[in-house]
Every structure is written in structure tokens, then in C-alpha cells.
ZAMARGU-4260 file (C-alpha; in steps of 0.2 Angstrom, whole numbers, plus 5000, padded with zeros to 4 digits):
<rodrens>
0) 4686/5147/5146 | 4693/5157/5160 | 4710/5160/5160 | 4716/5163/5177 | 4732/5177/5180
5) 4740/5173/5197 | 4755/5177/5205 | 4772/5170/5197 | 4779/5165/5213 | 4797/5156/5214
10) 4800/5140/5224 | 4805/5151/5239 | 4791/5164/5239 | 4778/5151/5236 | 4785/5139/5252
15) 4780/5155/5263 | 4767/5164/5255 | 4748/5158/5261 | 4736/5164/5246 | 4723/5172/5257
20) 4710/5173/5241 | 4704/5155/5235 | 4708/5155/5216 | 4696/5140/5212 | 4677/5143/5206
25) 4663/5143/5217 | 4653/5128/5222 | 4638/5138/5209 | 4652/5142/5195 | 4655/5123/5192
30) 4656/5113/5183 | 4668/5122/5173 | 4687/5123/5166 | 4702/5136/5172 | 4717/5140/5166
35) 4731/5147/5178 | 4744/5155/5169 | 4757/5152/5183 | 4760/5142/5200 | 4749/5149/5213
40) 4745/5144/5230 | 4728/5139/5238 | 4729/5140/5256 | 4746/5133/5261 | 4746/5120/5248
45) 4756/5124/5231 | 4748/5121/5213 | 4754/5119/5196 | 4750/5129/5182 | 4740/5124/5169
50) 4722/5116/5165 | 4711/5113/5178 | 4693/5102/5179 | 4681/5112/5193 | 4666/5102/5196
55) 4656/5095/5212 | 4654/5074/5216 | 4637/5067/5212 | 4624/5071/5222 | 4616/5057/5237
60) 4601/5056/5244 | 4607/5062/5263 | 4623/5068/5257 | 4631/5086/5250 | 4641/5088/5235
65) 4657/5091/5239 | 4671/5100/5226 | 4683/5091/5213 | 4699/5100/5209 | 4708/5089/5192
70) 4724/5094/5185 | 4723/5089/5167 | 4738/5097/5157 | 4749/5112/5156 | 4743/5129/5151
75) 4735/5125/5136 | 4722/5140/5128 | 4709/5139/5112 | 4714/5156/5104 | 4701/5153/5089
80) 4691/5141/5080 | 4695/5139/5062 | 4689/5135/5046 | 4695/5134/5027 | 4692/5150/5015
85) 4677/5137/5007 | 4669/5137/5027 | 4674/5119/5027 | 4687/5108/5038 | 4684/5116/5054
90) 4698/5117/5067 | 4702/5123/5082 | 4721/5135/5086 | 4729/5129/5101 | 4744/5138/5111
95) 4751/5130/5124 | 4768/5131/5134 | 4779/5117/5132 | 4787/5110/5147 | 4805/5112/5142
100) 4798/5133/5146 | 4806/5136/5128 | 4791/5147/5124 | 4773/5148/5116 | 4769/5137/5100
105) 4752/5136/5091 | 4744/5121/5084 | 4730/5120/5072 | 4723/5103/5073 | 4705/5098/5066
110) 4689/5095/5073 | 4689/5077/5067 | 4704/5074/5078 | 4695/5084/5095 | 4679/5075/5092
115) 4687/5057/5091 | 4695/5055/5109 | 4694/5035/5108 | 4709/5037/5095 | 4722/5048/5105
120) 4726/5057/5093 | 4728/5074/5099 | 4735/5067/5114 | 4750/5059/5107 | 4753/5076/5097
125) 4753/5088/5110 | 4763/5078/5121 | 4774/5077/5107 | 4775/5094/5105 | 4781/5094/5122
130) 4764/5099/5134 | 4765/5091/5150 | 4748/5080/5150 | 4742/5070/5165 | 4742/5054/5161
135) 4725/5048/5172 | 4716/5064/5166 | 4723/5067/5148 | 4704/5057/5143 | 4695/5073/5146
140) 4709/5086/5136 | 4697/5082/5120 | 4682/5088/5129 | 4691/5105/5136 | 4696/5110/5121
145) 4679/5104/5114 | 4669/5116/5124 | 4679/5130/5120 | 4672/5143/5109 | 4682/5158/5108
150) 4676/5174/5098 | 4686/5172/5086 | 4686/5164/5069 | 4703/5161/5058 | 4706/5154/5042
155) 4714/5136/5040 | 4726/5134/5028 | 4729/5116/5023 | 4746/5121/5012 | 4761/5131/5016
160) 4763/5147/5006 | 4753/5161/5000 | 4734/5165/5006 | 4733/5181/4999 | 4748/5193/5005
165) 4751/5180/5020 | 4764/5166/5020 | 4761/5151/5026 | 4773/5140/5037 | 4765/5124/5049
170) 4772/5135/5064 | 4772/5154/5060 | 4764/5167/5048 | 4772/5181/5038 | 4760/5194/5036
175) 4745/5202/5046 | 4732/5190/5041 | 4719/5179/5051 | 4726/5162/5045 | 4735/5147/5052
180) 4742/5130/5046 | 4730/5117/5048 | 4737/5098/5050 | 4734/5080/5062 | 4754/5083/5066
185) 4769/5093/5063 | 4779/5085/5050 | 4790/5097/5040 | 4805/5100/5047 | 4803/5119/5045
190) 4817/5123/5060 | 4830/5138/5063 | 4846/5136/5073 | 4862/5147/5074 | 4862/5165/5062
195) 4857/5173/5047 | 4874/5182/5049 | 4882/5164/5051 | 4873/5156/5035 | 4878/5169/5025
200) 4898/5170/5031 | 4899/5149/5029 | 4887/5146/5013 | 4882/5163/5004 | 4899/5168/5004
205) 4907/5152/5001 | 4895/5150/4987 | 4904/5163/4977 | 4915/5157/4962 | 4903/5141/4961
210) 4891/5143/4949 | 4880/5130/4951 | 4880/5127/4969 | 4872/5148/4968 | 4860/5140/4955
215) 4854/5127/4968 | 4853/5143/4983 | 4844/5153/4969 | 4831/5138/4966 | 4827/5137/4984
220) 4823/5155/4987 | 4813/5152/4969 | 4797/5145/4978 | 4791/5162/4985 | 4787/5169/4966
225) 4778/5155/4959 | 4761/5163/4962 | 4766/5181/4958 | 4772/5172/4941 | 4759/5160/4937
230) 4767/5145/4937 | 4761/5129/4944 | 4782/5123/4949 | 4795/5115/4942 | 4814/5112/4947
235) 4831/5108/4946 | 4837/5090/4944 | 4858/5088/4946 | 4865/5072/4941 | 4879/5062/4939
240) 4891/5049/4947 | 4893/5051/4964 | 4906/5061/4975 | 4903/5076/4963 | 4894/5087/4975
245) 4876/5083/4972 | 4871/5082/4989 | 4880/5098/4997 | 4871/5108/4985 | 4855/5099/4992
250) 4862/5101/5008 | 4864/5120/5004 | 4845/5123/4996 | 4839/5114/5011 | 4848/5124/5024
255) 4838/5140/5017 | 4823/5133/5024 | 4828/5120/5038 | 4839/5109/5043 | 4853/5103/5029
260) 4853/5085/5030 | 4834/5084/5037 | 4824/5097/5026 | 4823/5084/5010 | 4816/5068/5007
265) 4820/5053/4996 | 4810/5052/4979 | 4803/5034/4985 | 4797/5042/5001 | 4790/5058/4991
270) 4781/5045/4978 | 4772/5035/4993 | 4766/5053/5002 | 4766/5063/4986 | 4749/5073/4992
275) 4758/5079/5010 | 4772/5081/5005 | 4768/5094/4992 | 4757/5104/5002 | 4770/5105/5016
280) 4781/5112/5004 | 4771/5124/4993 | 4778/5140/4988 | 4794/5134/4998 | 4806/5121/4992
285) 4805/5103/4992 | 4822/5092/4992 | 4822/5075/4985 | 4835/5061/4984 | 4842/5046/4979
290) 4831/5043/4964 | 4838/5029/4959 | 4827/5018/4973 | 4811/5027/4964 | 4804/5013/4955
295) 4803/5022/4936 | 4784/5019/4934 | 4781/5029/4953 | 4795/5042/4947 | 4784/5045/4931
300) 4767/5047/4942 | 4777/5059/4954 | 4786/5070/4942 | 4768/5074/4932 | 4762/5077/4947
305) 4772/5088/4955 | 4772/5099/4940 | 4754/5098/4938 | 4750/5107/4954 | 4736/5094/4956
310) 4731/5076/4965 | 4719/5065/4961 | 4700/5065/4964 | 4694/5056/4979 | 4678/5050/4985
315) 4676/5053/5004 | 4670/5038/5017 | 4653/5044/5011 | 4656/5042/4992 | 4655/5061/4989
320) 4669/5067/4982 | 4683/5078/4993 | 4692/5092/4985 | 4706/5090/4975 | 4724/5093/4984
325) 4733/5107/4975 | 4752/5113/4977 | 4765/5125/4969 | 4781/5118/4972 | 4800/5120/4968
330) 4811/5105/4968 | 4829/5102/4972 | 4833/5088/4967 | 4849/5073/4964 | 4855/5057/4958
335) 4866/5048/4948 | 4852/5047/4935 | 4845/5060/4921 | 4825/5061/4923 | 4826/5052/4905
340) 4838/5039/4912 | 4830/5031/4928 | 4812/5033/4917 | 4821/5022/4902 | 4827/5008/4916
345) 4807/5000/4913 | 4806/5009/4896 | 4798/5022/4900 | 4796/5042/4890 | 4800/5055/4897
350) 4790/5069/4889 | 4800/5082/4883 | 4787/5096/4890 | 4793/5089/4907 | 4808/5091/4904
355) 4808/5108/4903 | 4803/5110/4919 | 4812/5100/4929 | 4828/5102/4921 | 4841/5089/4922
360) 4858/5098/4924 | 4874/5087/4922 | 4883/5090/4939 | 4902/5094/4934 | 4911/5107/4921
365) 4920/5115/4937 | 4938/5114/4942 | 4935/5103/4953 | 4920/5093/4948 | 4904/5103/4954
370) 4914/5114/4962 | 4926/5130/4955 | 4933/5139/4968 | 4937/5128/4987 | 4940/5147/4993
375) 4955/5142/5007 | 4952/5122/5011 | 4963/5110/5003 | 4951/5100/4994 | 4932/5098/4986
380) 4930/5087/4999 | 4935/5096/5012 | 4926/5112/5007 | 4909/5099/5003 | 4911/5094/5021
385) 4911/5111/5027 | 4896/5118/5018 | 4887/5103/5023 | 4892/5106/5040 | 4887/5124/5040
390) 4870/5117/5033 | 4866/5110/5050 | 4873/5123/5062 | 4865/5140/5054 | 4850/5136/5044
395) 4830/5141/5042 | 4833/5162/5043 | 4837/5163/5024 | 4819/5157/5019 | 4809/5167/5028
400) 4820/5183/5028 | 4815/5182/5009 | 4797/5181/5012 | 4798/5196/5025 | 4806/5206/5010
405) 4792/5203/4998 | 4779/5207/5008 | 4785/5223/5011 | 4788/5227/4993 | 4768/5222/4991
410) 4765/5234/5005 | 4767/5248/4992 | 4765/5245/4974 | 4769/5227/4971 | 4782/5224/4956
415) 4779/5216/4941 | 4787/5200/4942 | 4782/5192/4927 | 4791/5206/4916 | 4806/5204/4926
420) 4808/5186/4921 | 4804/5189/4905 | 4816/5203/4904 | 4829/5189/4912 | 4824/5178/4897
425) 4827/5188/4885 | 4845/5192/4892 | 4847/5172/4893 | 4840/5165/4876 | 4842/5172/4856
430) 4831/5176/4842 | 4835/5157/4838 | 4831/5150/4854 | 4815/5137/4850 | 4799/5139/4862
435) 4802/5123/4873 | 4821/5129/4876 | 4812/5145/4881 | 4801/5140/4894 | 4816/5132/4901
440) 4824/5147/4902 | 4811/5155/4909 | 4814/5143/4924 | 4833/5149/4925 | 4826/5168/4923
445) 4814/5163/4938 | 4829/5157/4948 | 4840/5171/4944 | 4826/5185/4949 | 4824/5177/4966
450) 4843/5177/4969 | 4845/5196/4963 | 4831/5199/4975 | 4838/5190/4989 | 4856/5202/4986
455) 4845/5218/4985 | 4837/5212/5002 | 4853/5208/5010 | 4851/5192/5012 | 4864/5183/4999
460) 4882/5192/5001 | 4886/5192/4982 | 4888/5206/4971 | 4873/5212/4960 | 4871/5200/4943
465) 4880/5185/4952 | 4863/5176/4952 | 4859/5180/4935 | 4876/5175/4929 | 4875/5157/4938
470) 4857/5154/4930 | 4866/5156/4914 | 4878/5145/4915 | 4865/5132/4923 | 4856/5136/4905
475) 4872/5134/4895 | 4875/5117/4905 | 4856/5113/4901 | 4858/5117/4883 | 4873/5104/4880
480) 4867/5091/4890 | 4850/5092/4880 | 4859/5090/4863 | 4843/5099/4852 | 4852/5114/4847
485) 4836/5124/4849 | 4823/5113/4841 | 4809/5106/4848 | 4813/5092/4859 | 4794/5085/4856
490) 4802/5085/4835 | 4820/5079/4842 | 4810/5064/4852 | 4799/5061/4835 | 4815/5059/4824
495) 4824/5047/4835 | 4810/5037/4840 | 4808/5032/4821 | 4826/5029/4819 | 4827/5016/4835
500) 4811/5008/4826 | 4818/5005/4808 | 4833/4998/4819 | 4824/4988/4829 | 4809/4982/4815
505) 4818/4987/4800 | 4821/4970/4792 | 4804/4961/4800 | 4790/4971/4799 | 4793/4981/4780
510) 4792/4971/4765 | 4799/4976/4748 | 4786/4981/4738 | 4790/4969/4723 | 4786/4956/4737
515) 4796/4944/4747 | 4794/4925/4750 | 4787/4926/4770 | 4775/4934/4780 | 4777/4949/4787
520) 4768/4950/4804 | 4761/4967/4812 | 4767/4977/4796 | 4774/4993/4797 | 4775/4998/4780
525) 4785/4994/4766 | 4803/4999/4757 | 4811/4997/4743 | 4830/4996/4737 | 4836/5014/4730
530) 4857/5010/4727 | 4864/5009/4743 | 4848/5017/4751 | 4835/5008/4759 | 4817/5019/4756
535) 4807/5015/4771 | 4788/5018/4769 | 4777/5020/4785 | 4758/5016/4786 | 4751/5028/4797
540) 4748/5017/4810 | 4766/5011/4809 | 4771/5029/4809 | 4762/5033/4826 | 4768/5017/4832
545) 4787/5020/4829 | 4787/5039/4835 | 4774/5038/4851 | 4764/5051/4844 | 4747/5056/4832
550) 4752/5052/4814 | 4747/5074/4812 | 4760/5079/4825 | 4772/5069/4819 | 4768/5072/4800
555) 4771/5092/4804 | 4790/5086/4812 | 4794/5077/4797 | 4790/5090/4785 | 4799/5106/4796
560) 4815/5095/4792 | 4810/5091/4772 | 4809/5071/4778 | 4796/5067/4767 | 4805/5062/4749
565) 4790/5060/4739 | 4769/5065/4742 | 4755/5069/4735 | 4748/5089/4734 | 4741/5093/4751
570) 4745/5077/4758 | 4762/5070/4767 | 4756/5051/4760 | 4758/5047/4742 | 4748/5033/4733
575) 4761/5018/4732 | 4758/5002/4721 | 4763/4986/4731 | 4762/4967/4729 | 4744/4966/4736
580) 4738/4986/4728 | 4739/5001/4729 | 4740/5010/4748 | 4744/5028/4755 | 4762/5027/4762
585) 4774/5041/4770 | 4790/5039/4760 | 4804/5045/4774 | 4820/5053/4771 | 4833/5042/4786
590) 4847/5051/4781 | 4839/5069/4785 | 4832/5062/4799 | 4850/5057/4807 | 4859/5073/4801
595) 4847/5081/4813 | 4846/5068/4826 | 4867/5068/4826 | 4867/5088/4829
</rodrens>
């Protein structure tokens, strides 16, 4: 490719000036393509920048081939070919000008999408992106940037975030790395308008005296440290009845990245696309609403997958089977639904190891709802409507002012991140504090270190410790709402799910041991009358049945809490004589089991 430099003449100068030297190849240089930075003249006649196709007219028997000037786009240039870190999914970086003249953007688009020019793909994107295209001649765009080979070689990235000390974002890179986001199309809204300086006068400093609204600022700068923790994501999840101030603390998060009301998605929307959506937001944060139009069954599949960092395996159009999609990502998240609750609307579990990473936190406790401190507006939803309209007007600068701050602390001696969460945790939870409650805590230490940062970096206005203070009171808010008082939640699932059972199957499916005159379908066991007590005896099958779990995890709950009232040495079953023999049977205490369901 040649790219041609010529005079940047105005209107005026270009009207009077005649371009004594013919900037168009010679007759033996074609067929080729030129690029021409900048207007230019050819003799008297004025041309426009951008792509052109030089080549000559077929040839005639009797005849001369004469010349064939075609404009076929703006400036558009192939900086570098590209392929993944595996040497797969080649791609070709574009830059181009926009017509609007608002200045350069790149695009990584892949070889699949160049080589297909029946489809017009690539096409519709850049003139989406704003490249003036001619329309009779935008056919042979594909085969300019086809022939096009650039000595250069970049990696693609096909996820936002961290490829080794460089960030990731579909339309920049934070670091000094050869890499560039890879995609058929720009769609993460990854956008800047207004201030830093203006973001942090109407939301960091607004944010002060509002615990949880901090929390959900902290959760959104929380992406970034993901990978120098080891952790494949998690989130917070605020819920409640409406008008609380869910959605500005979405509106909030979201503005650290991009645009408030535009930088988030619905749950529906995420469940449908869950693959793009979370590696466009990777190491970022990804906002998700209204979850109660998720359909619980697609809720369940998308909450296990966007904590398992993973997608599904899938064969290729040849049968062999393509990589499987990975991700990192932080949630922010709303409704007027617990996980637990929109799960349970088709009877669904929420596994409690889910649970403690993305945390459900019961949106109210404040003076005024969500909210503890208005600052000078006469109402919460006065002062909602302003964060939310300072969500749109200054956004996009907090996100990446965070990434350029930790890549300079790597330039040096990177710190240890992990022992600063952990140091967090310890600060947060008690020698009482059971493992699942931990982990969770760990999540709030995560948040908390990524707000103490972002102060240190200048970047939140608040004092030193105002981060960590608001992920502990997101805990303490965690803590109630969760109702185990530090046991296990797998144990407190254990326990209640027995008791709903002998609820719902107490009187049909156990029989008394001296015998009754029916017949007991699907037996669960047996019981038998002690006083005013009802002794309920479990087959093991009818114990894994009524807790949802192996008969030897919930054998080891049961026996933390002394539940079993009678057994046999080494075993939790006891030889029990019944009407038709003898038969191993779990003899369960209830009334332990509720004293520690009710705590």
C-alpha cells in the first residue's frame, strides 16, 4: 500500500492552485491502490482524500489501454495483520478517519469478514463507524484491504481486559503492548463525555455519607484486580421494592466505564448473548437489570456461568471442536428479587456457593431508603435524579484513570494484591466467621481494595478508609439478610430443606413402625410417636431426597448440630425393627434442627 502525503490545501487555495506533478501512478505502476492523506489537485481538477483504484481498461486488439482512476472510500489504512496468542483467528487492524473529521479510530475485524465480500459485512461496519464509502465501488473495499500486507504482526485479543500488563478496551489499549481488540462490530458502549473533574464533583463526592451507593463505585472499579487475585468474578446483586435507589447506584457503577443509562444490559438480554457479553466486559464491569423478566431456569444457567469464567464447548461448521470462551467478570446488578427469590418462582436452588459470590444485598437501612445523606437537594429523589443525570453528562474517565494507575504501580515492583485483601478480610470477619461467610467477605475486601486504590490515585474524592468502611457495612447488610449466623449456608440449606419435607411428606410417606392400615407410596422412612414428639426416621434415599444433597454430606451437617438422637458406633443409621423387619434408619432430632434453622 502506498500512502500518498499531499498538500492540505483549503477550498480557496485548491480553486487556484494547478498541481504541476501528477500524483496518480504510472501507466507500468498499475494496477495498484493509493491512499492520499489529504485533498490534492491533479491538473486543475480537485480530488478527495482517501482510497483510490489505479489500474488501466482491458486491452483490444487495435487499441491502447487507457488509465482508470476509482474513488473507493475515505482514508482508510491496514496498520497490521493480526492474530490470537494460539496463532489462530487472523485479522486485519484498520484506521480510518471518519467523516465527521472527529479523529482516527482503529478496528480489528477478522479475516473471515474481509474474505467474505458477498455478505457486506465489513461494509456496513465501517460505514457505521462513520467512513465515507462509495456506494458503486464499496464491492472492491474487501479486496483492498485483502491485498494489504503490512510488516507488522499484533496480537488479537478476543476479550477486553488483561493480556499481560496491557488492558484491553474494543477501542484503545492501556499499556505499551502489540495487541488490539478483535470483533465483527463495536458493541460495548465503552464511551467518554464531559470530565474526570466533573465525575468526581457530581458522583464521587456526592457519593459520600452513602454507604452502599460507594459499595456499588467500589464494585465497579473491582474488575481491574480479578486477575492479579485469581478469581474467576463475582458481584453485587441490590434488591428490593422499587423507587429505593437500585438503579442510580447502576446508573453510578455504569458511569465509571460509560455511559450511565447505556453501559448495562438486562438479565434477559445478558442470558440470550451471555458468551459476548462477558468477554466484552471482562476485567471491566458488566451491569445487569430487571431480573425479574429472566426466565429463572435461563437466570440459573447465566449466574453459573458468569461465575465459572467459562462457556460451553462447541463444534465448529467442521465438527471440530472451537475453543472454549473465557471471562473474568464483576457484576452490578438489581431487582426487586433476591438470587434465591426469582430462582424459587419455578422452584429452583440456589446454591449457597453461588451465593457467596454474587451477593445479594437488601437495598435500604439508610435514612432515606438506600440513601443516607441527600447532601443539599430536598429529597432522595431529587438527589437519585441528579446522580443519574450526572451518570450521562461526565462518564467513561473514572474506569480507565484506574487502569492507568495500576499499570504504573507494575512498572516497578508490582504489589501483592492478594495479601491486601486478605489483610482486608481479616479486618472485616472474626475468628467465628465460618468459610462460606469468608469467601464473601473476601469479595467486600476486593471491592474495598479497589476503592482505597482509586483514593490513593486520586481518582475517588473520599477520605482514606471510606471504601473500606462502606464494604463493611455492605457485609453487615450481607450478614442479616443471610440469617446463618456464620454457619455454613450449604448445612443451613441442609437443615431447612428437611424440615420443608417432613412438612410437606410428613403424614404420607412415613409410616409408624408398629404399622398403619394403608399404603405408604414412595416411602421416606418411618416414625414413631415419643409424647408429644413425632421421631421421624429417614431412609437414605429419603434423606438425600428431602435435603437435595449425597446422604455423606448431609450426614456430616446433621451430626455438627447433634441431630442424630440415636446410632450405631461408626455409623449415623441405627438398625430399627419395623412392621415388615429390620432396616438401617437415620433417627433425626426436628427440634435441633429448628433452633438452628430459626437463629
Amino acid at each position: 500500500m502506498n500512502t500518498v502525503e499531499t498538500e492540505n490545501l483549503t477550498s480557496m487555495s485548491i480553486d487556484k492552485q494547478i498541481q504541476l506533478v501528477d500524483p496518480f501512478p504510472a501507466l507500468e505502476e498499475r494496477p495498484c491502490y493509493r491512499v492520499y492523506e489529504n485533498p490534492f489537485m491533479r491538473g486543475t481538477r480537485k480530488y478527495r482524500e482517501g482510497v483510490y483504484h489505479h489500474y488501466l481498461t482491458k486491452a483490444k486488439e487495435g487499441e491502447s489501454q487507457n488509465p482508470v482512476d476509482d474513488y473507493l472510500c475515505g482514508v482508510l489504512k491496514i496498520i497490521a495483520d493480526t492474530k490470537d496468542a494460539g496463532g489462530q483467528n487472523f485479522g486485519k487492524l484498520l484506521a480510518f478517519k471518519p467523516k465527521d473529521r472527529s479523529g482516527e479510530k482503529r478496528l480489528n475485524v477478522p479475516m473471515d469478514m474481509v474474505l467474505n465480500d458477498q455478505s457486506g459485512d465489513l461494509i456496513r461496519v465501517l460505514g457505521n463507524e462513520g467512513l465515507y464509502i462509495d456506494f458503486n465501488n464499496r464491492r472492491r473495499i474487501n479486496a483492498y484491504i485483502n491485498t494489504q500486507h503490512p510488516n507488522r504482526y499484533m496480537e488479537a485479543a478476543h476479550a477486553t481486559g488483561w493480556h499481560g500488563n496491557d488492558f484491553v478496551l474494543p477501542d484503545e489499549v492501556i499499556g505499551s503492548g502489540d495487541v488490539w481488540f478483535q470483533s465483527r462490530e463495536r458493541i460495548a458502549a465503552y464511551s467518554s463525555a464531559g470530565t474526570l473533574e466533573g465525575w468526581q464533583q457530581s458522583i464521587s463526592d456526592q457519593a459520600i455519607g452513602n454507604p452502599l451507593l460507594q459499595l456499588a463505585i467500589c464494585g465497579a472499579l473491582a474488575g481491574p484486580l480479578l486477575k492479579r487475585i485469581g478469581n474467576k468474578g463475582g458481584g453485587l446483586h441490590f434488591y428490593g421494592a422499587s423507587s429505593k435507589g437500585k438503579s442510580t447506584a447502576l446508573e453510578a457503577a455504569a458511569s465509571v466505564w460509560g455511559k450511565g443509562d447505556t453501559f448495562y444490559q438486562t438479565w434477559n438480554a445478558t442470558a440470550n448473548a451471555l458468551e459476548g457479553s462477558a468477554r466484552l466486559h471482562t476485567d471491566t464491569m458488566l451491569g445487569l437489570d430487571e431480573i425479574h423478566n429472566c426466565k429463572p431456569r435461563d437466570l440459573d444457567n447465566a449466574v453459573y456461568a458468569l461465575l465459572n469464567g467459562a462457556g460451553r464447548g462447541r463444534a465448529n461448521e467442521r465438527g471440530d471442536a472451537r475453543n472454549i470462551a473465557r471471562w473474568r467478570v464483576f457484576c452490578i446488578s438489581n431487582g426487586e428479587y433476591s438470587i434465591p427469590d426469582a430462582l424459587a418462582r419455578e422452584h429452583i436452588k440456589h446454591m449457597p456457593g453461588q451465593g457467596v459470590r454474587l451477593l445479594d444485598i437488601f437495598a435500604t437501612g439508610g435514612q432515606y431508603g438506600f440513601f443516607n445523606d441527600i447532601h443539599d437537594t430536598s429529597s432522595p429523589a431529587l438527589f437519585a435524579q441528579h446522580i443519574k443525570a450526572a451518570s450521562n453528562q461526565h462518564y467513561g474517565h473514572a474506569g480507565k484513570a484506574f487502569v492507568r494507575y495500576l499499570v504504573a504501580l507494575s512498572q516497578d515492583e508490582e504489589p501483592d494484591y492478594s495479601d491486601m485483601v486478605n489483610e482486608i478480610t481479616n479486618a472485616l470477619t472474626t475468628d467465628e466467621t465460618g468459610d462460606q461467610e469468608r469467601r464473601a467477605a473476601q469479595l467486600f475486601a476486593l471491592c474495598a481494595l479497589a476503592g482505597e486504590l482509586a483514593i490513593e490515585a486520586k481518582i475517588l474524592t473520599w477520605e482514606t478508609g471510606q471504601a473500606t468502611q462502606a464494604a463493611k457495612h455492605g457485609f453487615k447488610v450481607w450478614l442479616e439478610q443471610r440469617g446463618t449466623h456464620g454457619r455454613n449456608a450449604e448445612d443451613i440449606a441442609v437443615f431447612k430443606g428437611i424440615l420443608n419435607f417432613i412438612d410437606a411428606h410428613g403424614g404420607a410417606r412415613f409410616e409408624l413402625v408398629e404399622g398403619e392400615d394403608r399404603t405408604v407410596i414412595n416411602r421416606a422412612g418411618w416414625k414413631r410417636i415419643d409424647g408429644d414428639k413425632t421421631i421421624y426416621m429417614f431412609t437414605s434415599g429419603g434423606l438425600e431426597e428431602a435435603a437435595g444433597r449425597g446422604v455423606k454430606q448431609v450426614t456430616k451437617a446433621l451430626a455438627s448440630i447433634g441431630a442424630f438422637l440415636v446410632n450405631d458406633s461408626g455409623s449415623y443409621s441405627k438398625n430399627t425393627r419395623t412392621k415388615d423387619g429390620v432396616t438401617r434408619l437415620y433417627h433425626l432430632d426436628t427440634e435441633a434442627i429448628k433452633k438452628v434453622s430459626d437463629e
